[in-house]
C-alpha positions in Angstrom: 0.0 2.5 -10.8 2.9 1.7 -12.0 5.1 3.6 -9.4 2.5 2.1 -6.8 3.6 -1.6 -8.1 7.9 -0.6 -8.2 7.2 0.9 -4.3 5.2 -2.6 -3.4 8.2 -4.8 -5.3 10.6 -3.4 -3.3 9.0 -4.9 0.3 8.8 -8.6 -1.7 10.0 -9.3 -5.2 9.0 -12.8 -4.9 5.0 -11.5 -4.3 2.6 -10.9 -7.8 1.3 -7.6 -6.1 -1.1 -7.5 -9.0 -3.2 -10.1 -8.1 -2.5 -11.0 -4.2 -5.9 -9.7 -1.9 -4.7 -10.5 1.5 -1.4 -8.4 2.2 -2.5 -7.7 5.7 -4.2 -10.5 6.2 -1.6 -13.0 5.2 1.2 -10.8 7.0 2.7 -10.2 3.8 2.6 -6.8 4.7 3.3 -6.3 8.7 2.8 -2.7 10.6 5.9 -2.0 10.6 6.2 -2.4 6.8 2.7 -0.1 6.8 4.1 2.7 8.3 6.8 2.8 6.3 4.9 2.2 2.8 2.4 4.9 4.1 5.2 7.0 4.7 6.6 6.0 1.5 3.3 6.8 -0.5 2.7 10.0 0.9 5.9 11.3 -0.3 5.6 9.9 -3.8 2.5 10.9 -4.4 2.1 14.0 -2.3 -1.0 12.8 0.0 -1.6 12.2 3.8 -2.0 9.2 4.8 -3.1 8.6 8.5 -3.0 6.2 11.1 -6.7 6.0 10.4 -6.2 5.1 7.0 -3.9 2.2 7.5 -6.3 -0.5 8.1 -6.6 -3.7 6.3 -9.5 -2.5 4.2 -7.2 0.1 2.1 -4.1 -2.1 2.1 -5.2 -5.8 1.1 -4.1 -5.7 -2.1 -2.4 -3.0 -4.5 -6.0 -2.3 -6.0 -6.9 -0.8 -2.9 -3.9 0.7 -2.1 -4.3 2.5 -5.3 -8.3 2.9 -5.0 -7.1 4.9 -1.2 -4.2 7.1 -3.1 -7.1 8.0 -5.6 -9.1 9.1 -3.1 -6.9 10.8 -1.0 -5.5 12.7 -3.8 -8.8 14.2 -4.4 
């Protein structure tokens, strides 16, 4: 988690990524910057994230980011 939290500080220092729930939904996060932490993740932590995957759902906050890199390193 704590690699998850250095990738996430490096799109917004200013943001307390532990605790914010609405990174998509407060455009915090845009698809641009999606695509490019998915791309990000999936070399960091050797999984495949899709475009099916990048939905609001897994990437509101870093517990679901983490909860989707869990699961997709199953």
């Amino acid at each position: 988690m704590d690699q998850l939290m250095d990738i996430l500080s490096e799109y917004n220092s200013e943001i307390d990524f532990e605790t914010y729930e609405a990174l998509v939904d407060d455009e915090i996060l845009l698809n641009d910057d999606l695509e490019s932490l998915a791309q990000e993740l999936n070399d960091a932590y050797d999984i495949n994230i899709t475009a099916n995957d990048i939905v609001p759902e897994n990437f509101n906050s870093a517990e679901l980011i983490w909860e989707l890199i869990q699961r997709l390193s199953e």
